[in-house]
PLY file of the C-alpha trace (Angstrom):
ply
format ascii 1.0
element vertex 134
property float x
property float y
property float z
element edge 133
property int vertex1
property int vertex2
end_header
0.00 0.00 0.00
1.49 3.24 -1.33
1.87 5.79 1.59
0.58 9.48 0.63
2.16 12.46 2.08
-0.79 14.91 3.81
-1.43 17.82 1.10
0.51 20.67 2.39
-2.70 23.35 3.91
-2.77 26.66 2.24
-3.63 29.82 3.07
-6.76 30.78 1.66
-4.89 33.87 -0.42
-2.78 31.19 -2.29
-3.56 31.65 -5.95
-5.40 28.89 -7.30
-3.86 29.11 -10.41
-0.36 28.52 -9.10
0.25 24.75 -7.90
1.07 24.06 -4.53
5.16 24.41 -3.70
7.32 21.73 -4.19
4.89 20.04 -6.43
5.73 19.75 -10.31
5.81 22.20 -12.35
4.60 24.51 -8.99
7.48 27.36 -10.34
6.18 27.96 -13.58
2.22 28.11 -12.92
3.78 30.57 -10.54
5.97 32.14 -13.17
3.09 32.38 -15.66
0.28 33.80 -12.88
3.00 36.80 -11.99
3.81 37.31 -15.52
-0.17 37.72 -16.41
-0.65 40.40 -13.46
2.45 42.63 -15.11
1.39 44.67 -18.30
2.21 42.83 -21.76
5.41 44.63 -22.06
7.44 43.44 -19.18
6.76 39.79 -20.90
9.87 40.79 -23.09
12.46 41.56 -19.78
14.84 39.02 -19.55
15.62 39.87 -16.05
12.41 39.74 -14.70
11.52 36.14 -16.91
14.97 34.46 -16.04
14.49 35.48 -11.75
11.39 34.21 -10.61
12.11 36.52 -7.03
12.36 39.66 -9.69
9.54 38.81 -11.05
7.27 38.54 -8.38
8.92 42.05 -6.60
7.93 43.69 -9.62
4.45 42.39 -9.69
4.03 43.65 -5.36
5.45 46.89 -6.22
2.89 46.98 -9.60
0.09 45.69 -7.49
1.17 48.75 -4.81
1.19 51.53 -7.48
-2.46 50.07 -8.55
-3.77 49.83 -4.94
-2.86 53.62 -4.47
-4.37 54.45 -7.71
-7.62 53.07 -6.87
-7.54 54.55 -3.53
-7.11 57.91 -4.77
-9.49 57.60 -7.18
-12.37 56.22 -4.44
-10.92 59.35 -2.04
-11.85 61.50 -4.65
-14.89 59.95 -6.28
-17.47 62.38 -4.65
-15.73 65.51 -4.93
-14.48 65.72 -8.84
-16.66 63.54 -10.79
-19.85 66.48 -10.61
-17.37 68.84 -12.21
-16.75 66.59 -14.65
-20.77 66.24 -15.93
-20.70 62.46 -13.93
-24.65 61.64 -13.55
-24.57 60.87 -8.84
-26.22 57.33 -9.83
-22.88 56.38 -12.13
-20.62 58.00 -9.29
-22.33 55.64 -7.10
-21.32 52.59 -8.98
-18.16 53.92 -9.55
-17.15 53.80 -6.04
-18.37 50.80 -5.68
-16.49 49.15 -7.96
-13.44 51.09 -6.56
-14.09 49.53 -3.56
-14.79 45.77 -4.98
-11.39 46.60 -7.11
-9.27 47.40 -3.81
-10.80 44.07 -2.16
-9.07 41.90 -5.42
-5.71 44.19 -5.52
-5.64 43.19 -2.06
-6.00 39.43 -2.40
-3.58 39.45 -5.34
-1.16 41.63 -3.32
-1.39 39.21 -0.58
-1.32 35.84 -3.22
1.94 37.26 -4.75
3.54 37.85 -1.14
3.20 34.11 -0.19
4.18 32.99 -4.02
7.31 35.81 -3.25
7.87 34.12 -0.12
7.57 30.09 -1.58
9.98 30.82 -4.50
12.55 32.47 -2.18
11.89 29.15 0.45
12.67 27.06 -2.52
15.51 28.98 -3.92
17.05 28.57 -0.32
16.71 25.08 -0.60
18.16 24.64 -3.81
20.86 26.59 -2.75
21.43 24.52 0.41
21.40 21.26 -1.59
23.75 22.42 -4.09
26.49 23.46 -0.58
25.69 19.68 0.25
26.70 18.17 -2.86
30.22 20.56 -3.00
0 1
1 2
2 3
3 4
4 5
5 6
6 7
7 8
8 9
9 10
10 11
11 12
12 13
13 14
14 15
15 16
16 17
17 18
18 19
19 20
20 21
21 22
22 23
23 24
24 25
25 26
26 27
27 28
28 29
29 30
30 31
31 32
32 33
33 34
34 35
35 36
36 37
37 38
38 39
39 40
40 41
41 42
42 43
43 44
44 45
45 46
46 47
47 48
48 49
49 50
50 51
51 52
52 53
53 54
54 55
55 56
56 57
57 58
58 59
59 60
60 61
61 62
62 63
63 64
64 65
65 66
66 67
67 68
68 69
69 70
70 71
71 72
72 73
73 74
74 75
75 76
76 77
77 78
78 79
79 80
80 81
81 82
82 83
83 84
84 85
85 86
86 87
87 88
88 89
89 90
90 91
91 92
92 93
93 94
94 95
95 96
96 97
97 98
98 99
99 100
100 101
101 102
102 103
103 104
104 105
105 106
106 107
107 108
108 109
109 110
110 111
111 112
112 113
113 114
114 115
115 116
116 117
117 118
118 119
119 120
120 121
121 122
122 123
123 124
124 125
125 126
126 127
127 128
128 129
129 130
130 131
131 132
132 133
């Protein structure tokens, strides 16, 4: 009878796109889920597709930048869209959506700290393994 390691448990903010660590191919469903939360044109940056850890640094400090965007643009919702010509009943769905936005930049934000913090695990690990074979 084949004995099964327990599943490891993950937090609820793991991506569910990205396979669980230390699983096959868990690095480049990570890869691939950091690349697609970067615009199109980082796709062609060699440093950030060869480092996994780049990668996903860029994507926390992208995912920061759009978090203060959005909260700015809740703040200020109310005040500037009238002067703009804004009809109140599309302000008011305009905030919320700000506010549904800030509750996803804020799960990804928190999915790409624990995929940040899996890759670096691993690449500690690979790096131990590689001191043991010297």
């Amino acid at each position: 009878m084949p004995s099964t390691a327990p599943a490891p448990t993950l937090s609820p903010d793991w991506p569910c796109q990205v396979k669980s660590p230390g699983t096959r191919d868990w690095e480049r469903t990570a890869t691939r889920w950091l690349r697609d939360l970067l615009p199109a044109r980082y796709a062609g940056y060699s440093p950030l597709t060869r480092h996994h850890v780049l990668l996903a640094r860029h994507a926390q400090l992208q995912l920061q930048h759009e978090i203060r965007a959005v909260r700015v643009a809740l703040q200020t919702s109310r005040a500037e869209l009238p002067t703009l010509g804004v009809a109140e009943s599309v302000i008011e769905n305009t905030i919320r959506m700000y506010a549904l936005e800030l509750e996803q930049l804020g799960r990804l934000a928190r999915g790409v700290r624990l995929v940040m913090e899996a890759l670096m695990d691993d690449g500690a690990s690979q790096r131990r393994m590689y001191a043991q074979r010297r």
